[in-house]
C-alpha positions as CSV (number, residue, x, y, z in Angstrom):
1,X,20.9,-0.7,-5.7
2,X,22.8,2.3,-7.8
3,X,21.3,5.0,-8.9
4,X,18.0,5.1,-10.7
5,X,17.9,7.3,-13.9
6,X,15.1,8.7,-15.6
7,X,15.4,9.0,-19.4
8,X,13.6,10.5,-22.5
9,X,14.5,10.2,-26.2
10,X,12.7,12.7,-28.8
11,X,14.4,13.3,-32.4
12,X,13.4,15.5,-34.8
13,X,14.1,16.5,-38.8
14,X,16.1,20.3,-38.9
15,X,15.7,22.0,-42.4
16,X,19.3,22.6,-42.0
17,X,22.7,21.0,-42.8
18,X,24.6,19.8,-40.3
19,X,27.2,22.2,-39.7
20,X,24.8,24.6,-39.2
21,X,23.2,22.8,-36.1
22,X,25.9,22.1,-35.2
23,X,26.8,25.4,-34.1
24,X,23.3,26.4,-33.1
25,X,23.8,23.7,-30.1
26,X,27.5,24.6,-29.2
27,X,28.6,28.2,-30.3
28,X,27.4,30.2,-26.9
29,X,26.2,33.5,-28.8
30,X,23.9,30.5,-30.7
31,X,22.9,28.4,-27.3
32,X,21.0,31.6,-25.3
33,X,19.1,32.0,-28.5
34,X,17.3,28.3,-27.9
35,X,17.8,27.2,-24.5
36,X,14.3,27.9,-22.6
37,X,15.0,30.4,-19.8
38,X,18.3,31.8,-21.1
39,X,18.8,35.5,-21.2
40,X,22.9,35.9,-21.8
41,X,26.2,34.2,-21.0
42,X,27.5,34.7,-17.7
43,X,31.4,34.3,-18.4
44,X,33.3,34.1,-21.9
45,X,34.1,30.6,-23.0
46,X,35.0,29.0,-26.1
47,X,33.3,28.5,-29.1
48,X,33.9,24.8,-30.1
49,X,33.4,22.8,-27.1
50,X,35.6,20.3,-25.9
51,X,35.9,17.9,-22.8
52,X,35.7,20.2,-20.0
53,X,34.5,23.4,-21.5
54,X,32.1,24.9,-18.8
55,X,29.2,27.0,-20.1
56,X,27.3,29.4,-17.7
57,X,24.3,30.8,-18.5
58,X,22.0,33.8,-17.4
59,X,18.8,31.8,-16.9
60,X,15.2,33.0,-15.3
61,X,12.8,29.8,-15.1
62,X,9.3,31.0,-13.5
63,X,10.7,34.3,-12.5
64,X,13.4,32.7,-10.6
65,X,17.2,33.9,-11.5
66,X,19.6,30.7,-11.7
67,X,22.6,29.8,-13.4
68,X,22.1,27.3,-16.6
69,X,25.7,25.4,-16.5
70,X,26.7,22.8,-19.6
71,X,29.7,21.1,-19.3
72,X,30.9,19.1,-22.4
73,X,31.7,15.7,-22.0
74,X,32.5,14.6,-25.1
75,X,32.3,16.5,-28.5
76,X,32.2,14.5,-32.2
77,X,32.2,17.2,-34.5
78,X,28.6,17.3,-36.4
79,X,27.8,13.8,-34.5
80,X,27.2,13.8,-30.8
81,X,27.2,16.4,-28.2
82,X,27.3,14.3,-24.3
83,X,27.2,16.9,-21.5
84,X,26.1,16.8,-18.5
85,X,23.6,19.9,-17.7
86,X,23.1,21.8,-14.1
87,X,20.6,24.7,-13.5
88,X,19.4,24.9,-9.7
89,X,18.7,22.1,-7.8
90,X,18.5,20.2,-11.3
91,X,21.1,18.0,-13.2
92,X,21.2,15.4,-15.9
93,X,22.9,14.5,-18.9
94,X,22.1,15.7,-22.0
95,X,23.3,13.8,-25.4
96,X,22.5,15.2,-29.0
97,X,23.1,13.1,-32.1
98,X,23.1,14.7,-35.3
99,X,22.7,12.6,-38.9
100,X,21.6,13.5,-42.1
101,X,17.8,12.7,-43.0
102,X,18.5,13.3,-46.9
103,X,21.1,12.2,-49.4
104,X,21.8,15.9,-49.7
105,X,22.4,16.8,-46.3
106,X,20.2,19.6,-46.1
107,X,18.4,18.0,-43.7
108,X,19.4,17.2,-40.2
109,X,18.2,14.7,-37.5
110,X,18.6,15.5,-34.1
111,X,18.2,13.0,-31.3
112,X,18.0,14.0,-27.8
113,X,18.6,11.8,-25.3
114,X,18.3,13.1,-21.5
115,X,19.5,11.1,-18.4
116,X,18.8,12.5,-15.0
117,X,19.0,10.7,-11.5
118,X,15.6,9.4,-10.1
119,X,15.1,11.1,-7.0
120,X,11.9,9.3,-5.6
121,X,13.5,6.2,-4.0
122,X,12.2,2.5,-5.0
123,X,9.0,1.5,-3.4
């Protein structure tokens, strides 16, 4: 019966335009700043992402050292950010949409849409 996916939406207003969150969820010096856990990057790798750029991360959950891995799937410049997210034994897929909230654009929405496999099988 395929693969059973878990999935949860949350969106928020930024105080910021665009372009600035923009690089807040893809410039790597940025990312460690905001993603839970993260403590530095663990290789170089490039500062506008792209299909196929691979971001490792230094990451301690609960004490425990693992490696915090993004891969970008697809990358619309100020739009949408689709990778797909590894760290442990956990993956998903992680999709941000960015869109102005104001006619001035100096407010930003951000929707966050995460995908990850069910692993509890169907009763």
């Amino acid at each position: 019966g395929g693969v059973r996916l878990i999935t949860l939406a949350m969106a928020a207003v930024v105080a910021a335009p665009r372009a600035s969150v923009w690089s807040a969820l893809t410039q790597p010096e940025q990312v460690i700043h905001w993603r839970p856990g993260v403590t530095g990057l663990l290789a170089e790798a490039p500062r506008d992402p792209a299909p196929g750029r691979l971001l490792r991360l230094r990451c301690v959950l609960q004490d425990v050292p693992v490696v915090f891995e993004e891969l970008t799937l697809e990358a619309a410049r100020e739009e949408r950010l689709r990778s797909e997210v590894r760290f442990g034994l956990f993956r998903c897929e992680e999709t941000f949409t960015l869109t102005a909230s104001d006619p001035d654009g100096g407010h930003t929405r951000v929707s966050l849409r995460i995908s990850a496999p069910s692993e509890t099988p169907p009763s």
